[in-house]
N, CA and C atoms of all chains as a GROMACS GRO file, in nm:
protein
  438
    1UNK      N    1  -4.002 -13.848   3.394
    1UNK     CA    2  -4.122 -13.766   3.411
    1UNK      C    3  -4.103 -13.634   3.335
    2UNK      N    4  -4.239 -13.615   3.251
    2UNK     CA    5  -4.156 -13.451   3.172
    2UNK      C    6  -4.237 -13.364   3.233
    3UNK      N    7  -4.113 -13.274   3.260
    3UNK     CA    8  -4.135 -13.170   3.361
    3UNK      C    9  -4.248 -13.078   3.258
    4UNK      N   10  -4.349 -13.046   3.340
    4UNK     CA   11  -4.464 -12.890   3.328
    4UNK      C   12  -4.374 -12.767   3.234
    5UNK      N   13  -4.397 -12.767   3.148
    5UNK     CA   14  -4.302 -12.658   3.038
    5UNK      C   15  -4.357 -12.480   3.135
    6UNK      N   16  -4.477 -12.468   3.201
    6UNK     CA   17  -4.502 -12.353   3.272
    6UNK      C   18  -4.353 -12.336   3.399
    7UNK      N   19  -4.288 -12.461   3.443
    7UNK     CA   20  -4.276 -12.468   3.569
    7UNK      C   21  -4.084 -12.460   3.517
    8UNK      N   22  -4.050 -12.510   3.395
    8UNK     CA   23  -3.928 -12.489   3.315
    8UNK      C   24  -3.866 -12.348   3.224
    9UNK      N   25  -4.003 -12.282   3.225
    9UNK     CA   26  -4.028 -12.142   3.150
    9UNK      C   27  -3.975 -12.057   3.271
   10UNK      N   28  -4.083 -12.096   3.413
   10UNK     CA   29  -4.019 -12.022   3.497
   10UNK      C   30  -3.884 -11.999   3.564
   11UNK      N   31  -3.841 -12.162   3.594
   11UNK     CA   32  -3.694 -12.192   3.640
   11UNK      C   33  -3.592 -12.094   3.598
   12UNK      N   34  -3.619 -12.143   3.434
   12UNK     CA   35  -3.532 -12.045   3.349
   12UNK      C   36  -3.532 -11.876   3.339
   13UNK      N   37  -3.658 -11.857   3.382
   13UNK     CA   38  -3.646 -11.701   3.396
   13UNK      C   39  -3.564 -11.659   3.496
   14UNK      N   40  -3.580 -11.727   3.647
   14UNK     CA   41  -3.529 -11.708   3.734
   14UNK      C   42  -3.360 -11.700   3.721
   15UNK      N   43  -3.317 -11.853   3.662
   15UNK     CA   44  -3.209 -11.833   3.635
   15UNK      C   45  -3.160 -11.741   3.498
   16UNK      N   46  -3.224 -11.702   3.386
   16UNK     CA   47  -3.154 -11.625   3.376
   16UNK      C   48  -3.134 -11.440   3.436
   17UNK      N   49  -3.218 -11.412   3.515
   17UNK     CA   50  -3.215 -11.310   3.638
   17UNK      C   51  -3.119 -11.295   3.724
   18UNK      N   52  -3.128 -11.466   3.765
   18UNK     CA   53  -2.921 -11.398   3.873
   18UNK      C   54  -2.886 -11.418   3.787
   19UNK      N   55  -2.859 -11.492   3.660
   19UNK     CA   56  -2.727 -11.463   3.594
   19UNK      C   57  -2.697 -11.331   3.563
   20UNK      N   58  -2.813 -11.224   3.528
   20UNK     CA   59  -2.758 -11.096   3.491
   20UNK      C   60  -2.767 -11.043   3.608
   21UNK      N   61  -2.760 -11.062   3.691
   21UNK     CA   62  -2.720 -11.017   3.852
   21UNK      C   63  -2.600 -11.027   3.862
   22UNK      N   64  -2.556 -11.158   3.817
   22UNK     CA   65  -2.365 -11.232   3.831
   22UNK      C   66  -2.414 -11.263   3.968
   23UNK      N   67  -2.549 -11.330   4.018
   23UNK     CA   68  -2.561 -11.412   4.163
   23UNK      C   69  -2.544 -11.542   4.157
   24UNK      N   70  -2.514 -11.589   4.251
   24UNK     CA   71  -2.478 -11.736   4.275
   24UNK      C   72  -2.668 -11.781   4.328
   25UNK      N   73  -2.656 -11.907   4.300
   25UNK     CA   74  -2.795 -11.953   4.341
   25UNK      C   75  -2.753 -11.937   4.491
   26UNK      N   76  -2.676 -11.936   4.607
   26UNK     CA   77  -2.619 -11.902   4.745
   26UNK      C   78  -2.645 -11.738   4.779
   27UNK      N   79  -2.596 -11.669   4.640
   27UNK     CA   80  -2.657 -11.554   4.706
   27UNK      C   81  -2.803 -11.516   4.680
   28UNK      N   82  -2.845 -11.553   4.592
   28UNK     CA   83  -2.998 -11.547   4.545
   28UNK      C   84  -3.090 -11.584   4.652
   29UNK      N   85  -3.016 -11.728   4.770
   29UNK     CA   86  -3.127 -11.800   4.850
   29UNK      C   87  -3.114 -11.700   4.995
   30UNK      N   88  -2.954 -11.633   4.980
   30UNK     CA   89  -2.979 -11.534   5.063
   30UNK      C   90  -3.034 -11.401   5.078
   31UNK      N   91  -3.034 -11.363   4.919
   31UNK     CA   92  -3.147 -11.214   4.948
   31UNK      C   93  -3.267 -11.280   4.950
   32UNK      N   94  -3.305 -11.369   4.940
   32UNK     CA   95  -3.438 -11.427   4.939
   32UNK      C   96  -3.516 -11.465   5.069
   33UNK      N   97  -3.404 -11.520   5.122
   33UNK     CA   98  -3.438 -11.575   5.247
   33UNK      C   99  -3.486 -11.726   5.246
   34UNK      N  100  -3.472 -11.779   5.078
   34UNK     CA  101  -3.518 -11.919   5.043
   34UNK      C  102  -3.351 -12.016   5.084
   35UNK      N  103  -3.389 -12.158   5.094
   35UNK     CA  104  -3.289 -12.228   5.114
   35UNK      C  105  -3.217 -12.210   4.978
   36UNK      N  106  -3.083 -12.264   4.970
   36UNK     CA  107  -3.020 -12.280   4.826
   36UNK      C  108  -3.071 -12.378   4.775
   37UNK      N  109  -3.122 -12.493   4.812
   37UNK     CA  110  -3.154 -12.636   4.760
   37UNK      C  111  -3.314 -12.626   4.732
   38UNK      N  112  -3.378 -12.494   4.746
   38UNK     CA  113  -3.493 -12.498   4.703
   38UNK      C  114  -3.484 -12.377   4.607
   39UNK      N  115  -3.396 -12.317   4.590
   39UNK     CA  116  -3.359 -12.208   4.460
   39UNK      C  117  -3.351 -12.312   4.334
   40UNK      N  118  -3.250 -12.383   4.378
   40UNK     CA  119  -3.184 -12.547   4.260
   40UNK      C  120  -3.339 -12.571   4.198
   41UNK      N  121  -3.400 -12.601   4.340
   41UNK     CA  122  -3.516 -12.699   4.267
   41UNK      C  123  -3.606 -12.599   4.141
   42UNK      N  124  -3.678 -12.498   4.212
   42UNK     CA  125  -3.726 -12.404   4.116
   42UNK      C  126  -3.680 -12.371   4.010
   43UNK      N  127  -3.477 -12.375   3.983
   43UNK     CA  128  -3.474 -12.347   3.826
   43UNK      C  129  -3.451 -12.495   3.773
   44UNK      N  130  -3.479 -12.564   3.815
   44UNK     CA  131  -3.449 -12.752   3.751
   44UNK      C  132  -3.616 -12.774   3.729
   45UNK      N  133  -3.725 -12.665   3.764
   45UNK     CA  134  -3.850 -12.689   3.761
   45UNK      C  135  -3.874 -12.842   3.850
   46UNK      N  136  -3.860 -12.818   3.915
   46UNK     CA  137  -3.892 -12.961   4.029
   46UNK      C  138  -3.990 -12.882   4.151
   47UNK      N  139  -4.011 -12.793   4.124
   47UNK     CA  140  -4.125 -12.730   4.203
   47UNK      C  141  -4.180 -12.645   4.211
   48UNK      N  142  -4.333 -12.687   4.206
   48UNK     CA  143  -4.428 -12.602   4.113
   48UNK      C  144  -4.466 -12.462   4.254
   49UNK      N  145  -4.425 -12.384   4.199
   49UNK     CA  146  -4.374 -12.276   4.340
   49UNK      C  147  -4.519 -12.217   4.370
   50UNK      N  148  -4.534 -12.196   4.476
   50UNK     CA  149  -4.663 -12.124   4.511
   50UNK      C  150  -4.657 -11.923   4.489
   51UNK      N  151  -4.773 -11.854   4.439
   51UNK     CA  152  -4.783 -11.726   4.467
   51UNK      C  153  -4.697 -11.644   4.563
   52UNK      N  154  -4.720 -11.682   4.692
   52UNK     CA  155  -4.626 -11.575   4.795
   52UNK      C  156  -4.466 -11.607   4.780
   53UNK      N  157  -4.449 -11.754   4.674
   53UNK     CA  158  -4.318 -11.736   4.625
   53UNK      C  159  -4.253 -11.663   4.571
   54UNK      N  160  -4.336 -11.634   4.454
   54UNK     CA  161  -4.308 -11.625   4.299
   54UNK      C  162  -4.328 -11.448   4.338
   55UNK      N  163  -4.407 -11.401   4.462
   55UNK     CA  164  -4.392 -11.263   4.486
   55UNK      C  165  -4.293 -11.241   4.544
   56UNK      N  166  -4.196 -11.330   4.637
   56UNK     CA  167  -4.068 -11.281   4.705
   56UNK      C  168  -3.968 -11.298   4.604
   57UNK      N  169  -3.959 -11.398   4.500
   57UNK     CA  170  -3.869 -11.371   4.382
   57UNK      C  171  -3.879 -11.249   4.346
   58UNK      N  172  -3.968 -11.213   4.289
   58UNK     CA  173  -3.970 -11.111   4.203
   58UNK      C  174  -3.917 -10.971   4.338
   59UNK      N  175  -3.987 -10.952   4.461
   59UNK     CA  176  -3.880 -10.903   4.510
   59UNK      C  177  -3.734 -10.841   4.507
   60UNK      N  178  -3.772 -10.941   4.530
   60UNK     CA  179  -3.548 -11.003   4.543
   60UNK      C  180  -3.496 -10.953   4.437
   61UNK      N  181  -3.555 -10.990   4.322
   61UNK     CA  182  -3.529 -10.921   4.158
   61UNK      C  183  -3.531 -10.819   4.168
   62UNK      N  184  -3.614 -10.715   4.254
   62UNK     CA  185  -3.679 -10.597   4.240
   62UNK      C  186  -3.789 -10.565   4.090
   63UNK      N  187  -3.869 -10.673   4.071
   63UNK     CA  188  -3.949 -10.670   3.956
   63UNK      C  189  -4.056 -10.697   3.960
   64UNK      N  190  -4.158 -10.665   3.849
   64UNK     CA  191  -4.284 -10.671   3.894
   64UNK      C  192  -4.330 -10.832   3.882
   65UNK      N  193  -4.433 -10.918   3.936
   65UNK     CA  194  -4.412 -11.057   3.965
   65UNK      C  195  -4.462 -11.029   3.806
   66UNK      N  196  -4.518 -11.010   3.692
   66UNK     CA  197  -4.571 -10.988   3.578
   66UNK      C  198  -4.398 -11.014   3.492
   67UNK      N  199  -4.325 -10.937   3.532
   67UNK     CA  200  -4.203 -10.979   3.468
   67UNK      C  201  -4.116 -11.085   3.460
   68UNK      N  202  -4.182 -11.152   3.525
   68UNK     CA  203  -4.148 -11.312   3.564
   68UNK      C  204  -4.162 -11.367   3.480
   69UNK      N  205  -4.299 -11.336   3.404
   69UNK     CA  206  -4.348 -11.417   3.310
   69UNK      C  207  -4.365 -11.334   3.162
   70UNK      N  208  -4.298 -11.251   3.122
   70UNK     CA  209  -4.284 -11.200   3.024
   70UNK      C  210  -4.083 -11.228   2.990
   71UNK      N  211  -4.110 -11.146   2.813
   71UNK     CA  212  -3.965 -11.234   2.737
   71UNK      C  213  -3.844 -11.075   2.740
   72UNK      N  214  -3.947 -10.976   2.814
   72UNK     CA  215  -3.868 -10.847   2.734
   72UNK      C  216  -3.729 -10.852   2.815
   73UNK      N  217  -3.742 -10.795   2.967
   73UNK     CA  218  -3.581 -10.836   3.041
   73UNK      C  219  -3.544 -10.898   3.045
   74UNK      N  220  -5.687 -11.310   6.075
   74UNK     CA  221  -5.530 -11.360   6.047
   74UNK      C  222  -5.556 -11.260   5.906
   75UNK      N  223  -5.450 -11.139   5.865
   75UNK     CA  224  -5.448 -11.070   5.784
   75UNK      C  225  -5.402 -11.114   5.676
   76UNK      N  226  -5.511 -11.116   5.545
   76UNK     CA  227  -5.469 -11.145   5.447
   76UNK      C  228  -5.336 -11.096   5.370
   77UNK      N  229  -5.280 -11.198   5.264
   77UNK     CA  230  -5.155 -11.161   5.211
   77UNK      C  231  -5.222 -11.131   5.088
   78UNK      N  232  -5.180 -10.919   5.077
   78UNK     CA  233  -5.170 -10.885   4.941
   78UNK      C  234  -5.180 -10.962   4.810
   79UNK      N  235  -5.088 -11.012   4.828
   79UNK     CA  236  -5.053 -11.055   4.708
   79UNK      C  237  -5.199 -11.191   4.625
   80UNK      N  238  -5.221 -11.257   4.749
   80UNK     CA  239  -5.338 -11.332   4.693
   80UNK      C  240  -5.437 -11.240   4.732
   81UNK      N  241  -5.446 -11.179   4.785
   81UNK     CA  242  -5.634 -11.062   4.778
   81UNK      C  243  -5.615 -11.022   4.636
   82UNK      N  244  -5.476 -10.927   4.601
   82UNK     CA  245  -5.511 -10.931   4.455
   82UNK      C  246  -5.542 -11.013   4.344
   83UNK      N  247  -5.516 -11.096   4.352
   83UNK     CA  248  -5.481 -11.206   4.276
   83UNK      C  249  -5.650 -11.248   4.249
   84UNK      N  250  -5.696 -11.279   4.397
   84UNK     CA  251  -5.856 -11.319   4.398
   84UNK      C  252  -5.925 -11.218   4.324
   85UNK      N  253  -5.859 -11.085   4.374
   85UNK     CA  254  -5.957 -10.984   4.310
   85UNK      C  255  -6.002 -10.981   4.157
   86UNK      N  256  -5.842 -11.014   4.088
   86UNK     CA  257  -5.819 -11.022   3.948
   86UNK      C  258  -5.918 -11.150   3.916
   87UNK      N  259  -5.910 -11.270   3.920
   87UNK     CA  260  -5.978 -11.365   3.935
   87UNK      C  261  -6.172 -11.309   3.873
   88UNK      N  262  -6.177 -11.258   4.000
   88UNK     CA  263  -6.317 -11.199   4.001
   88UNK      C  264  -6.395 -11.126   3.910
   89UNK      N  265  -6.266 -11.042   3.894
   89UNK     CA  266  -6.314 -10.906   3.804
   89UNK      C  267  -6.286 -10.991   3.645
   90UNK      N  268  -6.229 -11.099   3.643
   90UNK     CA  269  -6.223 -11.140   3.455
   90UNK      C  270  -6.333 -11.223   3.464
   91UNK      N  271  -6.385 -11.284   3.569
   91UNK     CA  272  -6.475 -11.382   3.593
   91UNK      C  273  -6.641 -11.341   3.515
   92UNK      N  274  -6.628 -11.156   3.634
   92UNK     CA  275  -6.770 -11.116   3.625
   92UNK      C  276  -6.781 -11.033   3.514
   93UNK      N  277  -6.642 -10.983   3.392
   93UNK     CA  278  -6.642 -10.931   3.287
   93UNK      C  279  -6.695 -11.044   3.177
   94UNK      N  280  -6.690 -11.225   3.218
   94UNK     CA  281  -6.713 -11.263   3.069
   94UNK      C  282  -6.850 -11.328   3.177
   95UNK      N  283  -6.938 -11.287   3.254
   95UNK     CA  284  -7.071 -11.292   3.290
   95UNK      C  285  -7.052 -11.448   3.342
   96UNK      N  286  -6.997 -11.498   3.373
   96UNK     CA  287  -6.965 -11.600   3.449
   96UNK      C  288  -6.946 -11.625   3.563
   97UNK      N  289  -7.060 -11.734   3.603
   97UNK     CA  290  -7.058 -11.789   3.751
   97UNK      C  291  -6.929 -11.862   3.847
   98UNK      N  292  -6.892 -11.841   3.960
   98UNK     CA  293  -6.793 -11.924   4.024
   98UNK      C  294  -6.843 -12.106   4.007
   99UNK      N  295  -6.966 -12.150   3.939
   99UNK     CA  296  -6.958 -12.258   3.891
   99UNK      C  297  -6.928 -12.293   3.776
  100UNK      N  298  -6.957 -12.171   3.678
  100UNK     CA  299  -6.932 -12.159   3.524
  100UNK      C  300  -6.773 -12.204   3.516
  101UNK      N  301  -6.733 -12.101   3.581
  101UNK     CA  302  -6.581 -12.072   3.617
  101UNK      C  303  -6.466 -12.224   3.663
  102UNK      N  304  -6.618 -12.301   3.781
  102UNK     CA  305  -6.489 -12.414   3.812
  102UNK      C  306  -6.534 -12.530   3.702
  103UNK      N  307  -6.590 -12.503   3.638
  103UNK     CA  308  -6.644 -12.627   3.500
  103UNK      C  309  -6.576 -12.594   3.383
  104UNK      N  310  -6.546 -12.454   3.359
  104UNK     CA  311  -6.442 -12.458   3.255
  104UNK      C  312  -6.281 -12.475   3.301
  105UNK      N  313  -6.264 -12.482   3.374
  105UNK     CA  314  -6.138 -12.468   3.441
  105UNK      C  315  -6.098 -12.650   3.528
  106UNK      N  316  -6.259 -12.706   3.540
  106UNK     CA  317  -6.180 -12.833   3.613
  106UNK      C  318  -6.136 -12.826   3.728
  107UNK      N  319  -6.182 -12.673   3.807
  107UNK     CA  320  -6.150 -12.663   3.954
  107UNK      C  321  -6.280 -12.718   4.012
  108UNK      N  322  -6.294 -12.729   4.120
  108UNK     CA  323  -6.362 -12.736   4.204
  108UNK      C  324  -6.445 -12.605   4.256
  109UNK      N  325  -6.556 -12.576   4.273
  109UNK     CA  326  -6.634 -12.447   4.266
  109UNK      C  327  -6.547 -12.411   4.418
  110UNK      N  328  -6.536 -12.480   4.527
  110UNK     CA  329  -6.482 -12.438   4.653
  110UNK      C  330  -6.370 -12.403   4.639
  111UNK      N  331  -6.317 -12.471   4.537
  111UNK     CA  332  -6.140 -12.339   4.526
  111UNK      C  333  -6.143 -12.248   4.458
  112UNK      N  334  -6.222 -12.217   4.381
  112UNK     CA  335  -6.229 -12.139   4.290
  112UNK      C  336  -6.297 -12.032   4.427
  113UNK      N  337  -6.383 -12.031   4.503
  113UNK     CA  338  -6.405 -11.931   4.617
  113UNK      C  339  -6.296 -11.885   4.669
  114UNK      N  340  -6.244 -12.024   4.741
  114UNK     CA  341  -6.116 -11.961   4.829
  114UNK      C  342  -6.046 -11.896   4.773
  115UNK      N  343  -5.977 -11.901   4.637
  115UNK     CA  344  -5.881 -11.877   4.494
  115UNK      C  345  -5.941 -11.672   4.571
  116UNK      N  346  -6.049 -11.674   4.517
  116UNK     CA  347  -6.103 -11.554   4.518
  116UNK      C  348  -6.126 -11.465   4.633
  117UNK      N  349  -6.136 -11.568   4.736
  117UNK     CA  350  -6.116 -11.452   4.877
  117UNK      C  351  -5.980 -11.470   4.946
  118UNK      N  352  -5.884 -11.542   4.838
  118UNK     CA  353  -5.739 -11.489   4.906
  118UNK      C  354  -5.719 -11.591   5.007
  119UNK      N  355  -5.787 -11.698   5.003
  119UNK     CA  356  -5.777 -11.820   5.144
  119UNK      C  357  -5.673 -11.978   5.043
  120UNK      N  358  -5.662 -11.923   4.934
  120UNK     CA  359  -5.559 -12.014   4.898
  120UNK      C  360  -5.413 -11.961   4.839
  121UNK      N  361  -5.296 -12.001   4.859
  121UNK     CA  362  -5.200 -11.950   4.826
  121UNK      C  363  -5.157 -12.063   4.700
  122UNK      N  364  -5.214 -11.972   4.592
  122UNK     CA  365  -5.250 -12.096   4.480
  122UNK      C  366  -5.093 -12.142   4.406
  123UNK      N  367  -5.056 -12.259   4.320
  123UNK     CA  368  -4.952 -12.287   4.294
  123UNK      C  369  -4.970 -12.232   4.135
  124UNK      N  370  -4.796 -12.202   4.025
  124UNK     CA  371  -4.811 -12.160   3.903
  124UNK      C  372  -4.869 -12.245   3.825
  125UNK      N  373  -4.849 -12.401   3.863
  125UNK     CA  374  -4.964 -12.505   3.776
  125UNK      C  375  -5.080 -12.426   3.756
  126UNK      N  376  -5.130 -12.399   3.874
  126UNK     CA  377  -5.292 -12.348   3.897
  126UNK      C  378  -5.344 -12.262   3.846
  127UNK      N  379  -5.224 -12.133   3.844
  127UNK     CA  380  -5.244 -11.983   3.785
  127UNK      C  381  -5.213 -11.994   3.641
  128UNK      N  382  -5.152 -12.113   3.589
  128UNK     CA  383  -5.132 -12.146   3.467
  128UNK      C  384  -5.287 -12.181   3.381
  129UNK      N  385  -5.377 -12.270   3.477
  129UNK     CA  386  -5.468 -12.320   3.399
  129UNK      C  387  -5.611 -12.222   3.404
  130UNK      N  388  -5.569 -12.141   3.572
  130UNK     CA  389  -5.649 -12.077   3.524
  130UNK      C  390  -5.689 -11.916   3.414
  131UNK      N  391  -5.509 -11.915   3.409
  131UNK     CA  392  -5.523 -11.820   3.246
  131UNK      C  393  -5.540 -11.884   3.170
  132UNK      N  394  -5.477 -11.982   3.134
  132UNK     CA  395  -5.549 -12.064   3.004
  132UNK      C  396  -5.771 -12.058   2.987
  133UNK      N  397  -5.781 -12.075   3.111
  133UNK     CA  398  -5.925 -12.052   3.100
  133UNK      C  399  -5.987 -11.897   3.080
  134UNK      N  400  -5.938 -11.845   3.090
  134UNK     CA  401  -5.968 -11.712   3.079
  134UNK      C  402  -5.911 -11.642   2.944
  135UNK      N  403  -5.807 -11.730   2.862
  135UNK     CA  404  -5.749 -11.696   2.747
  135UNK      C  405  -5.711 -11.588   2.776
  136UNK      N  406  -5.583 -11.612   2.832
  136UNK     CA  407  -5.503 -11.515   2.843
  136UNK      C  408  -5.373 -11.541   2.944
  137UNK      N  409  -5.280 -11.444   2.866
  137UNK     CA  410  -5.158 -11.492   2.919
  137UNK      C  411  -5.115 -11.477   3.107
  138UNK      N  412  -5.044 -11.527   3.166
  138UNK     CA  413  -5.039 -11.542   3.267
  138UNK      C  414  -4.956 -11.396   3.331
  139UNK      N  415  -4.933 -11.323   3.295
  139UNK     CA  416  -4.862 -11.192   3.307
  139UNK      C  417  -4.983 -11.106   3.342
  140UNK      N  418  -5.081 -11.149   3.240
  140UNK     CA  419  -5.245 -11.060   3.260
  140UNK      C  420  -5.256 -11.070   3.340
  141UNK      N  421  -5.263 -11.171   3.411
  141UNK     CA  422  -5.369 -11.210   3.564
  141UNK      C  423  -5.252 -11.131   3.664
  142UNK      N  424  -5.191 -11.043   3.653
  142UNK     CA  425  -5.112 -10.933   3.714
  142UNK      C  426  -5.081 -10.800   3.691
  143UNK      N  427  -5.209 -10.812   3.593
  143UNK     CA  428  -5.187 -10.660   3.496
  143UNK      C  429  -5.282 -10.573   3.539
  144UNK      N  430  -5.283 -10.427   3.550
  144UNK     CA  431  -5.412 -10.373   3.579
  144UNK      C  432  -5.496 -10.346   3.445
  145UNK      N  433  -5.436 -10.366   3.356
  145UNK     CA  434  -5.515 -10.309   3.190
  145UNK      C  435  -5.601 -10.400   3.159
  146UNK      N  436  -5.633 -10.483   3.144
  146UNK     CA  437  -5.770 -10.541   3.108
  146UNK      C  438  -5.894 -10.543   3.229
   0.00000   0.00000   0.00000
């Protein structure tokens, strides 16, 4: 099945965010308050994340949810 | 039951690109392939919409998905 390139764009943002954190997807699901196995899924794009998600990521990031989806950080 | 920020804005944004290109919430779910009833809820914050969704509906609005979180346009 080929994954939604919107939903792989995002994964990858995410992951590369903790990586410049140096977070583990474990600590990521814990400032988050998300499971770890649903952190996995979101950067493997296996789930197409809803709004009040994609606002507690960005959270957690401390970023604006707009930076989620931009290339500059 | 108090709405979540994050989709009131979201609806709001919705609205305000909607009624800038003089377009109806039917105009709106015919170019977009929504359904005119989500495209309401979308707008009064009664759906907690997924990035598929917020994906197609910038694509309908031509424009990038960062916009639909921006205050400048």
């Amino acid at each position: 099945m080929k994954k939604d390139s919107v939903l792989v764009k995002f994964g990858n943002k995410v992951r590369q965010l903790r990586n410049e954190k140096g977070w583990s997807q474990e600590e990521l699901s814990f400032k988050s308050g998300f499971h770890r196995t649903y952190i996995g899924m979101v950067e493997r794009a296996e789930r197409n994340i809803s709004l009040k998600n994609i606002e507690r990521i960005a959270k957690t990031f401390n970023i604006e949810i707009q930076d989620l989806f931009t290339n500059k950080n």
